[in-house]
BARO-463322 format. One record per atom (N, C-alpha, C): atom name; x, y, z. Coordinates in Angstrom, 3 decimals. Example, Ala and Ser with C-alpha at 12.3 -4.5 7.8 and 13.67 -1.06 7.14 Angstrom:
2
<node torvex="N" u="13.190" v="-5.690" w="7.800"/>
<node torvex="CA" u="12.300" v="-4.500" w="7.800"/>
<node torvex="C" u="13.200" v="-3.300" w="7.800"/>
<node torvex="N" u="12.850" v="-2.250" w="7.080"/>
<node torvex="CA" u="13.670" v="-1.060" w="7.140"/>
<node torvex="C" u="12.900" v="0.030" w="7.870"/>
***
This chain:
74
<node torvex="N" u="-65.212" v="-5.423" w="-7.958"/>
<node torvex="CA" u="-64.028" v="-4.684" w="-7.650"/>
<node torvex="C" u="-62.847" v="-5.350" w="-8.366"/>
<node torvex="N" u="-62.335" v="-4.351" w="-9.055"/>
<node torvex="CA" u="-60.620" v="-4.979" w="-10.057"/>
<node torvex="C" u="-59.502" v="-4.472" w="-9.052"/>
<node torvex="N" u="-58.976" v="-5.383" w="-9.420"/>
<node torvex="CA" u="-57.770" v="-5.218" w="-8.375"/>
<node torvex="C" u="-56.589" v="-4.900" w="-9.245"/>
<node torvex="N" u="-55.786" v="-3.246" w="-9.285"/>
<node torvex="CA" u="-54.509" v="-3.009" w="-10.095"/>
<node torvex="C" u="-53.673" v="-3.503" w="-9.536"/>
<node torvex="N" u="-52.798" v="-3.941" w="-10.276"/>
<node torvex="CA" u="-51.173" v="-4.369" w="-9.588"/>
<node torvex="C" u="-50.349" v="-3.687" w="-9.766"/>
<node torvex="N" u="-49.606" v="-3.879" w="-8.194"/>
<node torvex="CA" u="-48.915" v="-2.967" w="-7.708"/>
<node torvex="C" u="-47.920" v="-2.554" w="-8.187"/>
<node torvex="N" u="-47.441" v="-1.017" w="-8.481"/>
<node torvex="CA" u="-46.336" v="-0.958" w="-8.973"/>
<node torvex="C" u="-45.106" v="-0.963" w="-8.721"/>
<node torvex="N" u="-44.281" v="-1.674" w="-9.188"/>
<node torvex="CA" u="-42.875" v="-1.980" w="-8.861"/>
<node torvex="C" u="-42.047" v="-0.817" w="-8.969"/>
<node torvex="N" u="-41.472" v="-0.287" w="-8.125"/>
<node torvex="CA" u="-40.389" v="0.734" w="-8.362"/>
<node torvex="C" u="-38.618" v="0.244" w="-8.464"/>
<node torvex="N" u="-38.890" v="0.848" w="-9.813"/>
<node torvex="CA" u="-37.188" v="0.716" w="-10.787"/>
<node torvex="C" u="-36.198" v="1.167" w="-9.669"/>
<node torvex="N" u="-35.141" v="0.564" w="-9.009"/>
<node torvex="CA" u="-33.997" v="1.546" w="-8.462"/>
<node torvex="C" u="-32.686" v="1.029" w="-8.954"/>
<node torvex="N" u="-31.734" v="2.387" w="-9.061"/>
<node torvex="CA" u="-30.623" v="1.794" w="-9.830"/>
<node torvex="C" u="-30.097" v="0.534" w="-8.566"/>
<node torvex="N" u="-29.047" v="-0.443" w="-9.651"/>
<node torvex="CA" u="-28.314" v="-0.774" w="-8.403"/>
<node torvex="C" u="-27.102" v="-0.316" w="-7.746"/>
<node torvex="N" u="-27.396" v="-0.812" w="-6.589"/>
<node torvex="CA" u="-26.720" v="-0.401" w="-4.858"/>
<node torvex="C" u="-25.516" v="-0.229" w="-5.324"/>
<node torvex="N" u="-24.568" v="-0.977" w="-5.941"/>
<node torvex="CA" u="-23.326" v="-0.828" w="-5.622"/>
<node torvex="C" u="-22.642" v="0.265" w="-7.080"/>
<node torvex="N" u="-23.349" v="0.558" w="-7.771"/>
<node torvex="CA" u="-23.112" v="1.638" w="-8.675"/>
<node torvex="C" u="-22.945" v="3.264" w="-7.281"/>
<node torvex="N" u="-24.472" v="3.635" w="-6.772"/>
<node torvex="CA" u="-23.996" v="4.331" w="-5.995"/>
<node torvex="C" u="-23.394" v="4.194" w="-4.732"/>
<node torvex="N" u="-22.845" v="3.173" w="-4.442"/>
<node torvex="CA" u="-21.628" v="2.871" w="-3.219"/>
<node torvex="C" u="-20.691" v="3.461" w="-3.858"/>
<node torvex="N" u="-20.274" v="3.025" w="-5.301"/>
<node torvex="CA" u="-19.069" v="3.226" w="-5.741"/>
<node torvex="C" u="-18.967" v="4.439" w="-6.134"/>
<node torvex="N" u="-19.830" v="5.420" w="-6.673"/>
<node torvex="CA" u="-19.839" v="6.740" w="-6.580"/>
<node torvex="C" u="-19.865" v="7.575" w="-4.898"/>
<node torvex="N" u="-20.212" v="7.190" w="-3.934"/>
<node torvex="CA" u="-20.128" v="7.523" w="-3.159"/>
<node torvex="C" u="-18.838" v="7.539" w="-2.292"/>
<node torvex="N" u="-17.824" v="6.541" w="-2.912"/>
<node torvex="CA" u="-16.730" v="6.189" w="-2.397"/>
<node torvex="C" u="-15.848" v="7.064" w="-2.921"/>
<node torvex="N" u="-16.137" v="6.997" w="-4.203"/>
<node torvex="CA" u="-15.208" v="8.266" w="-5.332"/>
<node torvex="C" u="-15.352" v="9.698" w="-4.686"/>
<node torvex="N" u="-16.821" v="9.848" w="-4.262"/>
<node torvex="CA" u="-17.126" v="11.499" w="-3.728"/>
<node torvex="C" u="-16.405" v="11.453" w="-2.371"/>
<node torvex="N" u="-16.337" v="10.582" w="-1.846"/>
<node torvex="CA" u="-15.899" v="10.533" w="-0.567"/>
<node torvex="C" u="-14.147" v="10.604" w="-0.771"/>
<node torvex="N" u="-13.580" v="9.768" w="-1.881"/>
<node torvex="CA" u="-11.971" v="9.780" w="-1.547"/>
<node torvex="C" u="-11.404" v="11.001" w="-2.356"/>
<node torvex="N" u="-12.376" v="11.818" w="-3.557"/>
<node torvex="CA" u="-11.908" v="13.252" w="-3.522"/>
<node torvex="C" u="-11.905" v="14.198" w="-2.781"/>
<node torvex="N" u="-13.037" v="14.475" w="-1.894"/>
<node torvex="CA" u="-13.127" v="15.411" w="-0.561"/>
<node torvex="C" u="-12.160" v="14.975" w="0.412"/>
<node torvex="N" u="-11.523" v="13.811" w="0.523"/>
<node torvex="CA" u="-10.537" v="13.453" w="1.580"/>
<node torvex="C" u="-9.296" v="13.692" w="0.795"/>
<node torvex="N" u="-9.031" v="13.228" w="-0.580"/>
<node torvex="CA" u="-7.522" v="13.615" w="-1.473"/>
<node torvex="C" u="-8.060" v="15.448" w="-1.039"/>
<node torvex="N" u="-8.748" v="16.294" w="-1.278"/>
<node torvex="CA" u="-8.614" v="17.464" w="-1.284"/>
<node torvex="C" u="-7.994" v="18.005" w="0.479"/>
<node torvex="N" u="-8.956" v="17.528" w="1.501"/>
<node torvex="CA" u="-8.265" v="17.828" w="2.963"/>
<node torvex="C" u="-7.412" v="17.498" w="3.055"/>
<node torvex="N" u="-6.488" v="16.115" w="2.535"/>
<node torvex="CA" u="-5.174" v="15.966" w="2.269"/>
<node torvex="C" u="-4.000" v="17.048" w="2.054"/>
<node torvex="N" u="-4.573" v="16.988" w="0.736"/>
<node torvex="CA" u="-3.622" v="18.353" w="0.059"/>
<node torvex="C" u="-3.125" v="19.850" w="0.942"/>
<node torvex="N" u="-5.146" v="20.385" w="1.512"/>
<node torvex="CA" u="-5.243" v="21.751" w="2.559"/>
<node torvex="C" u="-4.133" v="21.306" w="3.791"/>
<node torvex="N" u="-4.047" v="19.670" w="4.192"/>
<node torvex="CA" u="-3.788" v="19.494" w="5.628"/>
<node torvex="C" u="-1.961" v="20.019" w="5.205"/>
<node torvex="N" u="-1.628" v="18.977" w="4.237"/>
<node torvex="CA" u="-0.265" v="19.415" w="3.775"/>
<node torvex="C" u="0.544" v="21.039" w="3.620"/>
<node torvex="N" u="-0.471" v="21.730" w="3.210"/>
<node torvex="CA" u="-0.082" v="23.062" w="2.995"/>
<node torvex="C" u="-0.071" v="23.435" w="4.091"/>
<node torvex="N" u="-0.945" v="23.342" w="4.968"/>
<node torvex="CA" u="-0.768" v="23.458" w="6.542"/>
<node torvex="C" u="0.292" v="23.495" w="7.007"/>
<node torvex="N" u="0.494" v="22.468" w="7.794"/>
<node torvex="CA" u="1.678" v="21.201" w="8.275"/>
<node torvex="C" u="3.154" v="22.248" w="6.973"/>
<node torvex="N" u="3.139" v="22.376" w="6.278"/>
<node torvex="CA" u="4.076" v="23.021" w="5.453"/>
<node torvex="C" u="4.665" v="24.440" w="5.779"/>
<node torvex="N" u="3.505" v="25.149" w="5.729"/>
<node torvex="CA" u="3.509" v="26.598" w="6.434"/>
<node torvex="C" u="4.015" v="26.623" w="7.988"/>
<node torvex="N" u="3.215" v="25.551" w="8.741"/>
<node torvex="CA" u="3.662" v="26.010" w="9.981"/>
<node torvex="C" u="5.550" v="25.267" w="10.210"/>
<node torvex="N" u="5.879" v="23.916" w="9.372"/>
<node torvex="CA" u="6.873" v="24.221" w="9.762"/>
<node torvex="C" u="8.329" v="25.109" w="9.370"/>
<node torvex="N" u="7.778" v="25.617" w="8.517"/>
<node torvex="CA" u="8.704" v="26.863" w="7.920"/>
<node torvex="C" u="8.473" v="27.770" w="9.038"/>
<node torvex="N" u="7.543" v="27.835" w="10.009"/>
<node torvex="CA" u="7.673" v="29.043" w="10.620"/>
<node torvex="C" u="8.233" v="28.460" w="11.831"/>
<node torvex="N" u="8.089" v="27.198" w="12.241"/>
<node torvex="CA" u="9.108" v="26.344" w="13.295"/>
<node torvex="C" u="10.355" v="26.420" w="13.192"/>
<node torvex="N" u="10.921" v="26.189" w="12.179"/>
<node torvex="CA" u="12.459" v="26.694" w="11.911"/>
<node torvex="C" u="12.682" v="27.524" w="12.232"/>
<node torvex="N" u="12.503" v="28.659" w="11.689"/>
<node torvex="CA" u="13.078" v="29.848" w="11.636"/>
<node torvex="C" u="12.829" v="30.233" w="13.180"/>
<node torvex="N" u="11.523" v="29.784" w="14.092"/>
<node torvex="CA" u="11.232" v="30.425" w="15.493"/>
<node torvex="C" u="12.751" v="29.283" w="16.536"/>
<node torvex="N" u="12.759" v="28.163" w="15.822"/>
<node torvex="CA" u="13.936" v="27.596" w="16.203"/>
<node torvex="C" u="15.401" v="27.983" w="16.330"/>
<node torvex="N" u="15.659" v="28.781" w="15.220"/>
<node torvex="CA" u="16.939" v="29.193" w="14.941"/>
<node torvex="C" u="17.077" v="30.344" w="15.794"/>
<node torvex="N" u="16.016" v="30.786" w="15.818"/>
<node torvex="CA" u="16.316" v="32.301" w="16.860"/>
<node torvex="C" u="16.304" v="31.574" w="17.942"/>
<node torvex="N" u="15.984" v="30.577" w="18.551"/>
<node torvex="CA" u="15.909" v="30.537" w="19.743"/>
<node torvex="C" u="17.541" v="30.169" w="20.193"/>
<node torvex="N" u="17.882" v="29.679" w="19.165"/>
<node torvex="CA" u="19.154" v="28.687" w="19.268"/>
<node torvex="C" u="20.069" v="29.742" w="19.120"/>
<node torvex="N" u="20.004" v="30.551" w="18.342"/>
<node torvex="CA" u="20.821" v="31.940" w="18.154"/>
<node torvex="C" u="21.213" v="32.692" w="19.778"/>
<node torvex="N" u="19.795" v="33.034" w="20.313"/>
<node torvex="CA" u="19.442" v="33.382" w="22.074"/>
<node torvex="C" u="20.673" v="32.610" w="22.692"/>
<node torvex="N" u="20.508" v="31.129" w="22.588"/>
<node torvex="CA" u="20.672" v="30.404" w="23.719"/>
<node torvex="C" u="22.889" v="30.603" w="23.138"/>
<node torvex="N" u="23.096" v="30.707" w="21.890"/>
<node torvex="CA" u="24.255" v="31.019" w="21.934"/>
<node torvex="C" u="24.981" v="32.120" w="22.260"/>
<node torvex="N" u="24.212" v="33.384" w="22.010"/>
<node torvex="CA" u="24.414" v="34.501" w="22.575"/>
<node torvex="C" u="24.955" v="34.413" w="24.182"/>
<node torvex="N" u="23.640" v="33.841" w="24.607"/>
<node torvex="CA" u="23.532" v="33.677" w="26.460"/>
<node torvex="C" u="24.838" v="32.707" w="26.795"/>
<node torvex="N" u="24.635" v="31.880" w="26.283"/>
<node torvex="CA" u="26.009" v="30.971" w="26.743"/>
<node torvex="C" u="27.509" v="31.900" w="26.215"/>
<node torvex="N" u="27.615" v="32.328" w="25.480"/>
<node torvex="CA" u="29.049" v="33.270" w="25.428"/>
<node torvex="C" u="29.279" v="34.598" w="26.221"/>
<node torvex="N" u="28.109" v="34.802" w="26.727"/>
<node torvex="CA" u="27.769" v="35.819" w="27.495"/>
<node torvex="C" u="28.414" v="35.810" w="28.823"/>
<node torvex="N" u="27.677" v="34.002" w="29.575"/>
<node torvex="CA" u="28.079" v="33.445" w="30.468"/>
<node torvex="C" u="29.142" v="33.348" w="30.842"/>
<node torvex="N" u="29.909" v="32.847" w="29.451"/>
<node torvex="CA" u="31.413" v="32.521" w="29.447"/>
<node torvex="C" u="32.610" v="33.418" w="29.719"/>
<node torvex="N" u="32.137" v="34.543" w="28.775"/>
<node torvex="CA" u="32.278" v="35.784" w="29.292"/>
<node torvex="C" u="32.442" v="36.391" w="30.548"/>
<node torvex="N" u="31.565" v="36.441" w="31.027"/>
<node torvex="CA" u="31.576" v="36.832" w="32.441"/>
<node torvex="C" u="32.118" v="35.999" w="33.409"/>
<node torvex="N" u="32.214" v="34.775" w="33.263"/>
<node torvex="CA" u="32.875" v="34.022" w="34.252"/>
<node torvex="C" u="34.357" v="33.848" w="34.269"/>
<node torvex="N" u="34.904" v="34.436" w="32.905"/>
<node torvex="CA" u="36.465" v="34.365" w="32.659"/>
<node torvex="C" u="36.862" v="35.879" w="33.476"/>
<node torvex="N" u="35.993" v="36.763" w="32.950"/>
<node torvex="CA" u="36.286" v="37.904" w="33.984"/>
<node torvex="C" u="36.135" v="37.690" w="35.240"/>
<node torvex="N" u="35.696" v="36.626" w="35.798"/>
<node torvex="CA" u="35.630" v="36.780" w="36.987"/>
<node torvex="C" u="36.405" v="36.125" w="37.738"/>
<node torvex="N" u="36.984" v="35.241" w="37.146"/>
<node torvex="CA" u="38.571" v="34.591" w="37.739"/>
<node torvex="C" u="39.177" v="35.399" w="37.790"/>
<node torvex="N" u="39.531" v="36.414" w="36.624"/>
<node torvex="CA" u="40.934" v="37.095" w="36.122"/>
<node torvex="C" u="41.306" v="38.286" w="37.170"/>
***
């Protein structure tokens, strides 16, 4: 009986694909970055503007108030 020897299997090295894996990993996170920003962007343009009306309301109501309470001395 001959005995073959065993074959060694070639693998690249480890830290070649760490470092590709790090790259794949910090473009998919630079990209959710970017989506999160446009986000966060959109909604606060629509915060303002739901702000200003509110603030608009609350000036209305307060001259309203004022209003009515001068008539109501007089």
């Amino acid at each position: 009986m001959t005995t073959t020897p065993r074959r060694r299997v070639i693998r690249s090295p480890q830290a070649t694909t760490d470092a590709t894996a790090r790259q794949r990993k910090f473009a998919v996170r630079r990209i959710r970055l970017l989506a999160e920003q446009q986000n966060l962007s959109r909604w606060m343009s629509r915060l303002k503007r739901a702000f200003h009306a509110v603030e608009k309301q609350q000036l209305k109501i307060s001259r309203l108030e004022r209003e009515i309470t001068r008539l109501e001395t007089t």
